[in-house]
mmCIF file as Biopython writes it, N, C-alpha, C and O atoms, coordinates in Angstrom:
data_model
#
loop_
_atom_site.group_PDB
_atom_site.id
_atom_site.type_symbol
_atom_site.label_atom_id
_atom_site.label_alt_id
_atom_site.label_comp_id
_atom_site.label_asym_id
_atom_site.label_entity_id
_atom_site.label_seq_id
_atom_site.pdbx_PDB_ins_code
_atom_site.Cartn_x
_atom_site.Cartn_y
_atom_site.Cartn_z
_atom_site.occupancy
_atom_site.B_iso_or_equiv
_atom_site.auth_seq_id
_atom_site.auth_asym_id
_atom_site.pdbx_PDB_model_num
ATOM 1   N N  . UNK A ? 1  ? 0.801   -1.191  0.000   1.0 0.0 1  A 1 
ATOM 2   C CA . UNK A ? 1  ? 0.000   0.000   0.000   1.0 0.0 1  A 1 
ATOM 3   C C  . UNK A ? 1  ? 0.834   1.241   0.000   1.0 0.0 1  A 1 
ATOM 4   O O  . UNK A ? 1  ? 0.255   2.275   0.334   1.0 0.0 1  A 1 
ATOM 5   N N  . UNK A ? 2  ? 2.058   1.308   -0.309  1.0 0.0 2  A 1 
ATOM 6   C CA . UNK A ? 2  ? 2.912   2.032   -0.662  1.0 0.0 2  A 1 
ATOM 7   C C  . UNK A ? 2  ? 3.450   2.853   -1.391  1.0 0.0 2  A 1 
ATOM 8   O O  . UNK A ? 2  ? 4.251   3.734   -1.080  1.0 0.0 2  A 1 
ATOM 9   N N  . UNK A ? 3  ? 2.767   2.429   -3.005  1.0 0.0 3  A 1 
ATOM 10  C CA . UNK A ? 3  ? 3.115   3.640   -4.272  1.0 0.0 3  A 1 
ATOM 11  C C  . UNK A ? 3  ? 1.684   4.312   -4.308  1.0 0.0 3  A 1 
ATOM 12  O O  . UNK A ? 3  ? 0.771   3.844   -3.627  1.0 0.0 3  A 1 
ATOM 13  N N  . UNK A ? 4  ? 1.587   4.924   -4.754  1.0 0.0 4  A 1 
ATOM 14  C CA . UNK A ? 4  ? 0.457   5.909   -5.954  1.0 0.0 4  A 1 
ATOM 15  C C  . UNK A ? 4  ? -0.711  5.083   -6.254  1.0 0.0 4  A 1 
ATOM 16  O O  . UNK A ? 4  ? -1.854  5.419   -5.946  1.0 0.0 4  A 1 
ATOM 17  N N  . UNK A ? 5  ? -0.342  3.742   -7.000  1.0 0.0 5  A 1 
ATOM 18  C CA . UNK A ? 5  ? -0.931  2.682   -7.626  1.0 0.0 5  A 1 
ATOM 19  C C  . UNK A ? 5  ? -1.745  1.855   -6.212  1.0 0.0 5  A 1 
ATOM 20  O O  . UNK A ? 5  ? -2.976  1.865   -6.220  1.0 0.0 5  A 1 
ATOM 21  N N  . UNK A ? 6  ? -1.174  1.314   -5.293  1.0 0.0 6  A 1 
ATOM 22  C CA . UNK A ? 6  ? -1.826  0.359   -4.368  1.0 0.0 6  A 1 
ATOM 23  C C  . UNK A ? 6  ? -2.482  1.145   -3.729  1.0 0.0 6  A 1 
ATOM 24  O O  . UNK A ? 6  ? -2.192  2.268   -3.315  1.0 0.0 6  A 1 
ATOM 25  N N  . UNK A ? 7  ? -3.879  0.230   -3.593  1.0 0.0 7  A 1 
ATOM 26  C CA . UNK A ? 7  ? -5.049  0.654   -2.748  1.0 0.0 7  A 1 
ATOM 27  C C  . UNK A ? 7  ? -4.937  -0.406  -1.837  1.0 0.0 7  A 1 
ATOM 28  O O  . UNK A ? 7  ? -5.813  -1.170  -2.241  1.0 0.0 7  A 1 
ATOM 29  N N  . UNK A ? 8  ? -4.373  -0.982  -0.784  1.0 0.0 8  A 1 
ATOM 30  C CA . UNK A ? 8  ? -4.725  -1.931  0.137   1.0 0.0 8  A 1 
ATOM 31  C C  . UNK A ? 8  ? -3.123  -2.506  1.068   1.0 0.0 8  A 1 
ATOM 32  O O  . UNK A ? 8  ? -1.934  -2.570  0.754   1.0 0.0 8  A 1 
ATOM 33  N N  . UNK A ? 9  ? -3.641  -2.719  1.872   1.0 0.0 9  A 1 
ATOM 34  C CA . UNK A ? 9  ? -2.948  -2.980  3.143   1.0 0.0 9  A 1 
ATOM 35  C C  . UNK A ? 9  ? -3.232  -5.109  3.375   1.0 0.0 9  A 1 
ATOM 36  O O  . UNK A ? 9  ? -4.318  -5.585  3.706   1.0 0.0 9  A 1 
ATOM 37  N N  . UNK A ? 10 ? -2.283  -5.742  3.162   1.0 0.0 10 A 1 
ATOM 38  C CA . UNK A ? 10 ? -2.786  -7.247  3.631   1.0 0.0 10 A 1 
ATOM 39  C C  . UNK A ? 10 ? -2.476  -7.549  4.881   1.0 0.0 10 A 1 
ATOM 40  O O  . UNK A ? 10 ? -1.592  -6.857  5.387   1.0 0.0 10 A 1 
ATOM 41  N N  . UNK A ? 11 ? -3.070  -8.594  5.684   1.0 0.0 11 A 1 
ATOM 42  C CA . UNK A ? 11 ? -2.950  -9.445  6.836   1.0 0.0 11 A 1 
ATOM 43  C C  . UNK A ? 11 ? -2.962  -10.919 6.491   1.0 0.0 11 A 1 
ATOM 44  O O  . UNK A ? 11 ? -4.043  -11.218 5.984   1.0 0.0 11 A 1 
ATOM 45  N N  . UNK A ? 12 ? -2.296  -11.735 6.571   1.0 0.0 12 A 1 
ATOM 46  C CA . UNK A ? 12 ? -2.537  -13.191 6.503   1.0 0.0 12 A 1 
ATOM 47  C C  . UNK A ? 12 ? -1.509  -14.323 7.089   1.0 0.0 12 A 1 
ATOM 48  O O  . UNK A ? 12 ? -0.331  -14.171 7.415   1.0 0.0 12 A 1 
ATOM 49  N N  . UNK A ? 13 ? -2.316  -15.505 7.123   1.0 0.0 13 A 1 
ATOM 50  C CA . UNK A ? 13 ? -1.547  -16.351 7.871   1.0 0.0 13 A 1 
ATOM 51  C C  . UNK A ? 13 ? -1.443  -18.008 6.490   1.0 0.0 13 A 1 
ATOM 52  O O  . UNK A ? 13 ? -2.378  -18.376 5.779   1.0 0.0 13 A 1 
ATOM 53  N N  . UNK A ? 14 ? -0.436  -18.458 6.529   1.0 0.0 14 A 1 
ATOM 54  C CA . UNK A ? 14 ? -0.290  -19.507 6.049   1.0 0.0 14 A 1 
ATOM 55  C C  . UNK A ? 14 ? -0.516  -18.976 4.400   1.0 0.0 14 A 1 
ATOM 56  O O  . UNK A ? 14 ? -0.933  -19.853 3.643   1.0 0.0 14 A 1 
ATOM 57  N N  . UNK A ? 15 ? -0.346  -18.028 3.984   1.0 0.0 15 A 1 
ATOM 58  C CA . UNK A ? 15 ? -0.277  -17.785 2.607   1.0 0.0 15 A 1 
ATOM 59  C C  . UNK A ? 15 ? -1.890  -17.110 2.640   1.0 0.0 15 A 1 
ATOM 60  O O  . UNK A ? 15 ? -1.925  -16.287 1.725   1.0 0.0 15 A 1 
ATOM 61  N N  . UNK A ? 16 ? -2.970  -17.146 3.216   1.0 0.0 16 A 1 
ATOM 62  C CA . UNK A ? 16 ? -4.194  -17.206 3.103   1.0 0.0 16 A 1 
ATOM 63  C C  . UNK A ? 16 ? -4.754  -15.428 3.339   1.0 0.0 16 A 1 
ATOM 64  O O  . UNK A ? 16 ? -4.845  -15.092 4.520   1.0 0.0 16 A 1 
ATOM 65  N N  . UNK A ? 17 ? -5.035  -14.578 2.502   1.0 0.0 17 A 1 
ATOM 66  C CA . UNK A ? 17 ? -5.852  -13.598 3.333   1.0 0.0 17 A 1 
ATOM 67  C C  . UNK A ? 17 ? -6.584  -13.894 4.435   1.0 0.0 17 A 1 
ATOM 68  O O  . UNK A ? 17 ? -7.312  -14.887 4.425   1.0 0.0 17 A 1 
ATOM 69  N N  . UNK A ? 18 ? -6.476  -12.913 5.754   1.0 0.0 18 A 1 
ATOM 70  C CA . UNK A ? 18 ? -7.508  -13.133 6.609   1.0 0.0 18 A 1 
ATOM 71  C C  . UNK A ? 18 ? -8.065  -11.355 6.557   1.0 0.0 18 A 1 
ATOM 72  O O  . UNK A ? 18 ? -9.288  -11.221 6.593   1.0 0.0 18 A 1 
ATOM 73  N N  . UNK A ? 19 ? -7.408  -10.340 6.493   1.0 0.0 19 A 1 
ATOM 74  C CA . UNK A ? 19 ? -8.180  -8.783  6.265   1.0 0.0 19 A 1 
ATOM 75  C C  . UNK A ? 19 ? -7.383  -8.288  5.462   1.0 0.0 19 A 1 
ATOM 76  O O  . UNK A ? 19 ? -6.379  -8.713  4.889   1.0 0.0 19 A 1 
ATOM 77  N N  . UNK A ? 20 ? -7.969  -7.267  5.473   1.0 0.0 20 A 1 
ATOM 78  C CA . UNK A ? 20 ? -7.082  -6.206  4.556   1.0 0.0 20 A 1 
ATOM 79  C C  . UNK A ? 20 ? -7.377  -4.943  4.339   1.0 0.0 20 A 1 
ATOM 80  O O  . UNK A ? 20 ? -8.507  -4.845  3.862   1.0 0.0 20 A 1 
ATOM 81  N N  . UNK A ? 21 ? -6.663  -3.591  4.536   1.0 0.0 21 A 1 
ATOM 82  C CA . UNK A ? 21 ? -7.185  -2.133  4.450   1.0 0.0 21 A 1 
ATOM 83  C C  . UNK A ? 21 ? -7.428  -1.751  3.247   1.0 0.0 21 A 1 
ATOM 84  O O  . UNK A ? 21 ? -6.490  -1.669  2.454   1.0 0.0 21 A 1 
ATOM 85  N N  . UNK A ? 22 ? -8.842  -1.412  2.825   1.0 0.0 22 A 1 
ATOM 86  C CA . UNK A ? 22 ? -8.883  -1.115  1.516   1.0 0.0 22 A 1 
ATOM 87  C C  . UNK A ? 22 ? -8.953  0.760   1.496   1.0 0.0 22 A 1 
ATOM 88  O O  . UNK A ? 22 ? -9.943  1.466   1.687   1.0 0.0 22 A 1 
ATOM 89  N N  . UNK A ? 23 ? -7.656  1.145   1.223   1.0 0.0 23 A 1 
ATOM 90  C CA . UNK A ? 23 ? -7.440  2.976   1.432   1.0 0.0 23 A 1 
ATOM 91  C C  . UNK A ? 23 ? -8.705  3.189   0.333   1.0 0.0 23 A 1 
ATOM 92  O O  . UNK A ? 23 ? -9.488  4.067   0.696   1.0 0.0 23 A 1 
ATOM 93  N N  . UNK A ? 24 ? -9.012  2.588   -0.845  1.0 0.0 24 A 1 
ATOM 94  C CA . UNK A ? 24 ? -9.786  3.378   -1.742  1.0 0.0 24 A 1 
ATOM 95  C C  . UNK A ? 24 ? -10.959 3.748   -1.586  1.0 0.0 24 A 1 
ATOM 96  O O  . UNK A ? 24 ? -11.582 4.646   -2.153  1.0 0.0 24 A 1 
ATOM 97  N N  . UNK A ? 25 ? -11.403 2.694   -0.421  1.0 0.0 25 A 1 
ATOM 98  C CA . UNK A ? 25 ? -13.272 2.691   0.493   1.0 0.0 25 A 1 
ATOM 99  C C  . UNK A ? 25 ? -12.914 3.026   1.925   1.0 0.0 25 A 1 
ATOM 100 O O  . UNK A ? 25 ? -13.731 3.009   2.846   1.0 0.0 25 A 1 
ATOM 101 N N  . UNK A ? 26 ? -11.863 3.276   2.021   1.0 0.0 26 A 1 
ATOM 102 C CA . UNK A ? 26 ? -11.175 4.138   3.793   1.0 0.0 26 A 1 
ATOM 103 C C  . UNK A ? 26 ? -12.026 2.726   4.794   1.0 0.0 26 A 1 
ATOM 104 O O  . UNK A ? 26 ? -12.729 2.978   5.773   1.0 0.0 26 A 1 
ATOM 105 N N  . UNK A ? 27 ? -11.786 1.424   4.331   1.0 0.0 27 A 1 
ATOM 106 C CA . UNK A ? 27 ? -11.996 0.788   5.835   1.0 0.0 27 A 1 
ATOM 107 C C  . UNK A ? 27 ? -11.304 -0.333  5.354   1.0 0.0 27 A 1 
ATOM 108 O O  . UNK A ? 27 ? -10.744 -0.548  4.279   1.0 0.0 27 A 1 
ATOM 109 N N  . UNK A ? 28 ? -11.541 -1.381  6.936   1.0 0.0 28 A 1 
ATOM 110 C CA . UNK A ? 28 ? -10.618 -2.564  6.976   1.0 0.0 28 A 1 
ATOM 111 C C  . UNK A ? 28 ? -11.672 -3.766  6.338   1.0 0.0 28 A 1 
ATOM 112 O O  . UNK A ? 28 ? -12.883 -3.573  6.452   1.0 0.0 28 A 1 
ATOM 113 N N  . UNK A ? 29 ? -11.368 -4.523  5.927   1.0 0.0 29 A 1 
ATOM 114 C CA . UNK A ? 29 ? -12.054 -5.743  4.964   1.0 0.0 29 A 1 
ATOM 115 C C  . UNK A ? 29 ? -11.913 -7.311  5.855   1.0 0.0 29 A 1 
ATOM 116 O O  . UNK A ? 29 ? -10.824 -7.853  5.668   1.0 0.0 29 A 1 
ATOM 117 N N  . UNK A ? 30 ? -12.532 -7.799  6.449   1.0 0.0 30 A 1 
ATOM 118 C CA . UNK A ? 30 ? -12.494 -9.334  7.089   1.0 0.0 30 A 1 
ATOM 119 C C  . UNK A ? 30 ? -12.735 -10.107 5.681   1.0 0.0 30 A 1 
ATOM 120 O O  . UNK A ? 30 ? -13.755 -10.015 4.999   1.0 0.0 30 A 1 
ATOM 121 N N  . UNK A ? 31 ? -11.394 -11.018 5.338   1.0 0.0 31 A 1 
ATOM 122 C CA . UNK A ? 31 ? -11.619 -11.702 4.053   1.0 0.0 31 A 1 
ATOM 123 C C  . UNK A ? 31 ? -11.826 -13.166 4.083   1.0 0.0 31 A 1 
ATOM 124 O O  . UNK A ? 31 ? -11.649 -14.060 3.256   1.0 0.0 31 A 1 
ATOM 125 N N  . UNK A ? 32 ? -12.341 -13.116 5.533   1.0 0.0 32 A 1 
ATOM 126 C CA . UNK A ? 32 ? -12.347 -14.593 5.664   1.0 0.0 32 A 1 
ATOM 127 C C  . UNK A ? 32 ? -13.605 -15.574 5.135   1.0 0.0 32 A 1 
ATOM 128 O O  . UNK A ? 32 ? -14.727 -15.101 5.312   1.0 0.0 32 A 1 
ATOM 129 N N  . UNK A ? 33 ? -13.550 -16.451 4.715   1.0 0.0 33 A 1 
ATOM 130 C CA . UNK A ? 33 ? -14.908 -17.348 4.432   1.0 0.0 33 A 1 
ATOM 131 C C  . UNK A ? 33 ? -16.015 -17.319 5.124   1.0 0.0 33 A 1 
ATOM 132 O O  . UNK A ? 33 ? -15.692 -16.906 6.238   1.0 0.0 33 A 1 
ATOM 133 N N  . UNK A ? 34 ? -17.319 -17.555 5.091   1.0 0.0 34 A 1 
ATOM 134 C CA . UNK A ? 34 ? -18.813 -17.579 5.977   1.0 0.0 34 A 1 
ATOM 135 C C  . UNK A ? 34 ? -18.418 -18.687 7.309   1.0 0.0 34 A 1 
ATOM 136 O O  . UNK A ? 34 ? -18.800 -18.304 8.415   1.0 0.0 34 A 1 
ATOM 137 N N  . UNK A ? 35 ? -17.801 -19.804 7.258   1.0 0.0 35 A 1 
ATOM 138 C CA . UNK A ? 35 ? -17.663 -20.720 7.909   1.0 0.0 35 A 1 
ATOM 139 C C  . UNK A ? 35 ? -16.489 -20.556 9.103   1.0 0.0 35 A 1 
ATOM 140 O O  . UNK A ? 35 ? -16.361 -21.119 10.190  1.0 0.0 35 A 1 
ATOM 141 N N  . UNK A ? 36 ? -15.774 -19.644 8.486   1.0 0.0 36 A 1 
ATOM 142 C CA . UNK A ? 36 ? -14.832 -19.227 9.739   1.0 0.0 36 A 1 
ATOM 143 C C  . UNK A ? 36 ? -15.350 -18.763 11.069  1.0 0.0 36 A 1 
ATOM 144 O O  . UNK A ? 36 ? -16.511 -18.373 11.200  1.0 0.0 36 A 1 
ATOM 145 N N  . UNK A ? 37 ? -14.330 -18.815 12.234  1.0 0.0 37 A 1 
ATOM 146 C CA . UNK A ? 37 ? -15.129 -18.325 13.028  1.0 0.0 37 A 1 
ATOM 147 C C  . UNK A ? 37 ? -14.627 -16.447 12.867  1.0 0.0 37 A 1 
ATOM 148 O O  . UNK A ? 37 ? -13.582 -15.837 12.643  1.0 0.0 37 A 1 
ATOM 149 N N  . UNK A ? 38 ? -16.087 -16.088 13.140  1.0 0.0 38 A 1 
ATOM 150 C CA . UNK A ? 38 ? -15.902 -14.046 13.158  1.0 0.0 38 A 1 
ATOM 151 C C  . UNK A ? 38 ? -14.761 -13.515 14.082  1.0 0.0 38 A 1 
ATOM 152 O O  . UNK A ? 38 ? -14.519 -14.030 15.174  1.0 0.0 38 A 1 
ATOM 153 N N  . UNK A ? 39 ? -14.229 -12.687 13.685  1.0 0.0 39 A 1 
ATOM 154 C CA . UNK A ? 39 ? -13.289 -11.858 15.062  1.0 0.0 39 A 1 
ATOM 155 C C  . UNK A ? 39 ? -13.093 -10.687 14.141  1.0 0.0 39 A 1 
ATOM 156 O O  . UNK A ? 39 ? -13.265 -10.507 12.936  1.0 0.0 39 A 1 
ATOM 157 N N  . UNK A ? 40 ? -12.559 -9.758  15.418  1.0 0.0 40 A 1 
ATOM 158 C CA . UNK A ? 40 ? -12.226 -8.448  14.576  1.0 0.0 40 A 1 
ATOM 159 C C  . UNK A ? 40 ? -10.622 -8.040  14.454  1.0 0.0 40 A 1 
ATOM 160 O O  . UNK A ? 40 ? -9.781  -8.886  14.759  1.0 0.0 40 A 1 
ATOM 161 N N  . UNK A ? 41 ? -10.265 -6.867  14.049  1.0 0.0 41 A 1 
ATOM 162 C CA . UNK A ? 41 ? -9.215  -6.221  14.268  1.0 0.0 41 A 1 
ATOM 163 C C  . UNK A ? 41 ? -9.228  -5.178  14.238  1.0 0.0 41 A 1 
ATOM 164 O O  . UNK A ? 41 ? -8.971  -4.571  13.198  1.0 0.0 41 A 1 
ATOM 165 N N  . UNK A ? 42 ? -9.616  -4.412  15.673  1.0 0.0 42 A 1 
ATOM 166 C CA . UNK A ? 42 ? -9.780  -3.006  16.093  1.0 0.0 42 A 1 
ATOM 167 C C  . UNK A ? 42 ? -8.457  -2.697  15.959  1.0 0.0 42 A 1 
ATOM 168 O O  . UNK A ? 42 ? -7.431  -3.373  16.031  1.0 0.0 42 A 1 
ATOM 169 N N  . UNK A ? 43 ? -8.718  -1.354  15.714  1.0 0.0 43 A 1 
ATOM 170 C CA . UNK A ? 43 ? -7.394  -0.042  15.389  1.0 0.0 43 A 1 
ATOM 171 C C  . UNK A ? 43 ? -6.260  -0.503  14.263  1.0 0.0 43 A 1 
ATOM 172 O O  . UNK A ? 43 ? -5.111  -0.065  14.327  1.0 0.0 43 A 1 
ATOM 173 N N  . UNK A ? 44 ? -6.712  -1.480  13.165  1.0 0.0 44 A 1 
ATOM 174 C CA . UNK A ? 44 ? -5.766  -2.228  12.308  1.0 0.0 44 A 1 
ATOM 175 C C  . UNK A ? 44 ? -6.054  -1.104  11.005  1.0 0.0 44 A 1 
ATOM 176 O O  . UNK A ? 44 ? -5.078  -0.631  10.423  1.0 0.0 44 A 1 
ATOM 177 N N  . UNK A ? 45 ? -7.232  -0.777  10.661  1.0 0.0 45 A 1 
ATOM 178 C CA . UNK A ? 45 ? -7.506  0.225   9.656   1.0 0.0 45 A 1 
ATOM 179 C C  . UNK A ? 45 ? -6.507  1.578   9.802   1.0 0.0 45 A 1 
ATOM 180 O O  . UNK A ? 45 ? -5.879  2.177   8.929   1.0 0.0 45 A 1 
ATOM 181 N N  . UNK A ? 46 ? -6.610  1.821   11.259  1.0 0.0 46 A 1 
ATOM 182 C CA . UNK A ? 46 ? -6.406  3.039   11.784  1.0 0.0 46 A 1 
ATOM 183 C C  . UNK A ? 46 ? -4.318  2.788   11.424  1.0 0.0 46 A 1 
ATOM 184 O O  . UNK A ? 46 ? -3.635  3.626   10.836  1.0 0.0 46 A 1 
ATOM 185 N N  . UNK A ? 47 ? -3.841  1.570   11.934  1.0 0.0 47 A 1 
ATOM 186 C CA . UNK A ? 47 ? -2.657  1.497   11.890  1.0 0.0 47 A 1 
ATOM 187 C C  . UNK A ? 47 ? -1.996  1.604   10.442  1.0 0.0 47 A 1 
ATOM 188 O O  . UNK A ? 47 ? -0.973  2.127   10.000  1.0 0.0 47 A 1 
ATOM 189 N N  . UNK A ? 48 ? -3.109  0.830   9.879   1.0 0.0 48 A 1 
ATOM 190 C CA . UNK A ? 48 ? -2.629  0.756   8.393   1.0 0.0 48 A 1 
ATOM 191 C C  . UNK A ? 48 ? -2.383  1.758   7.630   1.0 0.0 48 A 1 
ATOM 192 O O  . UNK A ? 48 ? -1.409  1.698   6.881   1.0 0.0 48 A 1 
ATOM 193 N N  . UNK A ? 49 ? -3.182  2.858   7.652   1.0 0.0 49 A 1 
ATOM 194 C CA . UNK A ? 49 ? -2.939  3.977   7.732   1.0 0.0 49 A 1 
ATOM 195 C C  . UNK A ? 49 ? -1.700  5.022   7.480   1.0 0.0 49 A 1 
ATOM 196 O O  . UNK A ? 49 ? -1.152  5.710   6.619   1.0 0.0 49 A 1 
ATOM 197 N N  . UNK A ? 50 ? -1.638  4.390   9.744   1.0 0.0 50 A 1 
ATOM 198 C CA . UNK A ? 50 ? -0.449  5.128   9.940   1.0 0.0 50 A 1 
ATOM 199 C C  . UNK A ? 50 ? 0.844   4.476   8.829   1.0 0.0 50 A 1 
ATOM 200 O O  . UNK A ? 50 ? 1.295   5.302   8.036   1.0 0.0 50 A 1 
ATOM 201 N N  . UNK A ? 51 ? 1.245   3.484   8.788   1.0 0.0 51 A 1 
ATOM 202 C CA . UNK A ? 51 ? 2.396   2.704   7.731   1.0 0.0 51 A 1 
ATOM 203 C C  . UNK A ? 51 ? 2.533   3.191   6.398   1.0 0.0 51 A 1 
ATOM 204 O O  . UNK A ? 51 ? 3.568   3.512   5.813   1.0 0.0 51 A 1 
ATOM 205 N N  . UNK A ? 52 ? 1.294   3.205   5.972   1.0 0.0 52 A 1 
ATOM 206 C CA . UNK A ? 52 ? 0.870   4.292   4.411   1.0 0.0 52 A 1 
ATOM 207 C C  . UNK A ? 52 ? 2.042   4.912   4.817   1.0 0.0 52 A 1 
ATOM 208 O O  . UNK A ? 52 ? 3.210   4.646   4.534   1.0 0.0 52 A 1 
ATOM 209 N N  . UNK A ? 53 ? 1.446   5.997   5.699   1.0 0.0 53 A 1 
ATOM 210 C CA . UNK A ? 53 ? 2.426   7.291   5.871   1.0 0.0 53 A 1 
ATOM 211 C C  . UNK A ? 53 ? 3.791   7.161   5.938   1.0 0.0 53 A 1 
ATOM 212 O O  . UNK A ? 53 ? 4.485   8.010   5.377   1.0 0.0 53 A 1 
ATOM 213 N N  . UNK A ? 54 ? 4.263   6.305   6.488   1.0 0.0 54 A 1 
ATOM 214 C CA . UNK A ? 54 ? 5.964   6.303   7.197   1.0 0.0 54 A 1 
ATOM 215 C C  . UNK A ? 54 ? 6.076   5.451   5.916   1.0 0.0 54 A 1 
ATOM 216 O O  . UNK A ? 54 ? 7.284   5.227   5.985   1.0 0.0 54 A 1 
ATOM 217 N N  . UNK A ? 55 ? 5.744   4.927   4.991   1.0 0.0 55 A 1 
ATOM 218 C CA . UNK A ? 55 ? 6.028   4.159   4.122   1.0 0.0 55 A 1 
ATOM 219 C C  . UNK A ? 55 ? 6.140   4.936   2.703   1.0 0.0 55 A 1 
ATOM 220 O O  . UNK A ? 55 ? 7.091   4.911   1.922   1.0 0.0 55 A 1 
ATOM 221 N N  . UNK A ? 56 ? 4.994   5.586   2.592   1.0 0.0 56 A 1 
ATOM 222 C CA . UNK A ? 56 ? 5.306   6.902   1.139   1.0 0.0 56 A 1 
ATOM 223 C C  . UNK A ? 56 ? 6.680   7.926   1.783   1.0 0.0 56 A 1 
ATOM 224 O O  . UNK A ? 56 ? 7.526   8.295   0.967   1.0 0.0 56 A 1 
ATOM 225 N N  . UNK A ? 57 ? 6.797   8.260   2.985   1.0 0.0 57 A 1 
ATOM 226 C CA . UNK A ? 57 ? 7.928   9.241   3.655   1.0 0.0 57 A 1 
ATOM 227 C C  . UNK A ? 57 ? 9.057   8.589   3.524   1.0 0.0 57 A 1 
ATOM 228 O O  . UNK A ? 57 ? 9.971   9.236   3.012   1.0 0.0 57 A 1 
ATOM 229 N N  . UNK A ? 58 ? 9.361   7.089   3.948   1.0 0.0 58 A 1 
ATOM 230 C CA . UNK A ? 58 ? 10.691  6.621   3.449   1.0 0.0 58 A 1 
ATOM 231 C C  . UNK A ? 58 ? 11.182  6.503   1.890   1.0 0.0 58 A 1 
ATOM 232 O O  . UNK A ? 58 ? 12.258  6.725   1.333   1.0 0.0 58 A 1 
ATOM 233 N N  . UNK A ? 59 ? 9.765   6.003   1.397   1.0 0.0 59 A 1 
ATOM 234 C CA . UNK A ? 59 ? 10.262  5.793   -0.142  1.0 0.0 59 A 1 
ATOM 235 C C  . UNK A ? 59 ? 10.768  7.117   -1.081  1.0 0.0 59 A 1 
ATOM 236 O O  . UNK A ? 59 ? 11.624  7.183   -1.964  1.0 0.0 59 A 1 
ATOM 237 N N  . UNK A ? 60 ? 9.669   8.358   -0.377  1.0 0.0 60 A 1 
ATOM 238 C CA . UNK A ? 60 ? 10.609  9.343   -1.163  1.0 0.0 60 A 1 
ATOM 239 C C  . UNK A ? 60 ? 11.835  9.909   -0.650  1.0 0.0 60 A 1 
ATOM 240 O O  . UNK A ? 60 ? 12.513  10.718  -1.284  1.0 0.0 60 A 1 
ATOM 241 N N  . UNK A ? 61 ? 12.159  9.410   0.688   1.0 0.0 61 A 1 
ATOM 242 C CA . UNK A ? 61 ? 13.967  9.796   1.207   1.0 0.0 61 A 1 
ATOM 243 C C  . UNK A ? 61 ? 14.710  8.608   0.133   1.0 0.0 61 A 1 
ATOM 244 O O  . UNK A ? 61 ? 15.698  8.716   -0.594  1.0 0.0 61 A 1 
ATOM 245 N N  . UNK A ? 62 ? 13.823  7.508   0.369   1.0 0.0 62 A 1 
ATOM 246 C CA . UNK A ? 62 ? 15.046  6.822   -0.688  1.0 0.0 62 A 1 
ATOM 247 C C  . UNK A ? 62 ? 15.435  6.806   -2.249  1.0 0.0 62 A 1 
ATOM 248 O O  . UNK A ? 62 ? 16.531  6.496   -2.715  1.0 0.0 62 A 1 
ATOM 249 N N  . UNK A ? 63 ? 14.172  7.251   -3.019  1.0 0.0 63 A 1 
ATOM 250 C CA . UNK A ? 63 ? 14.158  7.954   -4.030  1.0 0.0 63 A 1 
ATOM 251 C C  . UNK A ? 63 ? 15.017  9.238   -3.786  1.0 0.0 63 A 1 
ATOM 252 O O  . UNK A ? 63 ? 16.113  8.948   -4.266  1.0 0.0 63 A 1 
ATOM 253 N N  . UNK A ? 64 ? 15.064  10.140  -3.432  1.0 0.0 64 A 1 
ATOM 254 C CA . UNK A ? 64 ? 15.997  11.101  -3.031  1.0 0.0 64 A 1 
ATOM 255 C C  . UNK A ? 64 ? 17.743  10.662  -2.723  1.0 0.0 64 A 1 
ATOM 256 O O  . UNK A ? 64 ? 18.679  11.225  -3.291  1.0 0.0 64 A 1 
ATOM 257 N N  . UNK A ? 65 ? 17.851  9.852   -1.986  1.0 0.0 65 A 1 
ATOM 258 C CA . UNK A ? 65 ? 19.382  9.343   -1.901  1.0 0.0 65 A 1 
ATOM 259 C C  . UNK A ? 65 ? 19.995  8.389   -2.417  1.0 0.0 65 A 1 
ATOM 260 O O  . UNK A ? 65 ? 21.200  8.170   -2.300  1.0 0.0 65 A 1 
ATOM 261 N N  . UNK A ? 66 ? 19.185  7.734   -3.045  1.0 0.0 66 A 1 
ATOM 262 C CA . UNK A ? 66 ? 19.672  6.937   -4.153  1.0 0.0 66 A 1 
ATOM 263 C C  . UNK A ? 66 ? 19.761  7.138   -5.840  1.0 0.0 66 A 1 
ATOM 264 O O  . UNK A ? 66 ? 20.235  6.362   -6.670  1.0 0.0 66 A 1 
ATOM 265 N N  . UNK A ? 67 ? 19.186  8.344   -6.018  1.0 0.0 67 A 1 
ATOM 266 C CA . UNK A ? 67 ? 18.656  8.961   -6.910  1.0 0.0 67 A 1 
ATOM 267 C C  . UNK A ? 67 ? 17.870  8.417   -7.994  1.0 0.0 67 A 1 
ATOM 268 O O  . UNK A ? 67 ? 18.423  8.247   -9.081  1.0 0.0 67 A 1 
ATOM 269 N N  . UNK A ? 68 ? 16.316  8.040   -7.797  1.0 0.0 68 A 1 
ATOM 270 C CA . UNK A ? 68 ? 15.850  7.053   -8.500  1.0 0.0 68 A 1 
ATOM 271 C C  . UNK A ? 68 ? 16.290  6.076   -9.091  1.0 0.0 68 A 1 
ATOM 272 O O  . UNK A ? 68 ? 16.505  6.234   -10.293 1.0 0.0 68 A 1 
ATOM 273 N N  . UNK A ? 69 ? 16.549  4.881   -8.551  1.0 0.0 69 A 1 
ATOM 274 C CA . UNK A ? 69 ? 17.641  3.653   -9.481  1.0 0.0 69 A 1 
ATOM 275 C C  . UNK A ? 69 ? 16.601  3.300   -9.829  1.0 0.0 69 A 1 
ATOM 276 O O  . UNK A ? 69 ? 15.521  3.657   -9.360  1.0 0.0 69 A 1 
ATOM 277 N N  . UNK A ? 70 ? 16.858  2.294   -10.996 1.0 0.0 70 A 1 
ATOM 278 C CA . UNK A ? 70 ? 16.027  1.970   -11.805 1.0 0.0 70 A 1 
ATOM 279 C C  . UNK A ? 70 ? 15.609  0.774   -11.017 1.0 0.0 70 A 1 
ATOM 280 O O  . UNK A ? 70 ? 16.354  0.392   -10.115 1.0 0.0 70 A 1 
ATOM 281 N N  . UNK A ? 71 ? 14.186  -0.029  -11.334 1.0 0.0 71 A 1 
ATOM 282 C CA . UNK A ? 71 ? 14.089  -1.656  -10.618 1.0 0.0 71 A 1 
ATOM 283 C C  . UNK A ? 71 ? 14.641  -2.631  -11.022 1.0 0.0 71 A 1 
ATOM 284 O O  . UNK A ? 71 ? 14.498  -3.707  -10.441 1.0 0.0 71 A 1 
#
């Protein structure tokens, strides 16, 4: 959820989505099957968020000191 392009934040265990922050509808997503059992993850939207941030802020220091290298 880091460039321009990504809209979403993942959580998962064993390879499997279990949530995920979708920035483009501003909330958190439970991606689990009907049969699972329900639970939540309070303040995970809110965190995800915060990471966005410190995550677009590092990438353009490192774009900056590395001087755009190519991928």
């Amino acid at each position: 959820g880091c460039s321009d392009s990504d809209g979403l934040d993942m959580y998962g265990l064993d390879g499997e989505e279990m949530w995920y922050a979708d920035f483009n509808k501003g909330e958190g997503v439970v991606a689990l099957p009907p049969f699972a059992d329900p639970f939540t993850f309070p303040g995970f939207y809110e965190g995800a968020v915060g990471n966005q941030g410190v995550c677009k802020a590092n990438l353009a220091t490192y774009i900056k000191a590395y001087k755009n290298p190519e991928e």
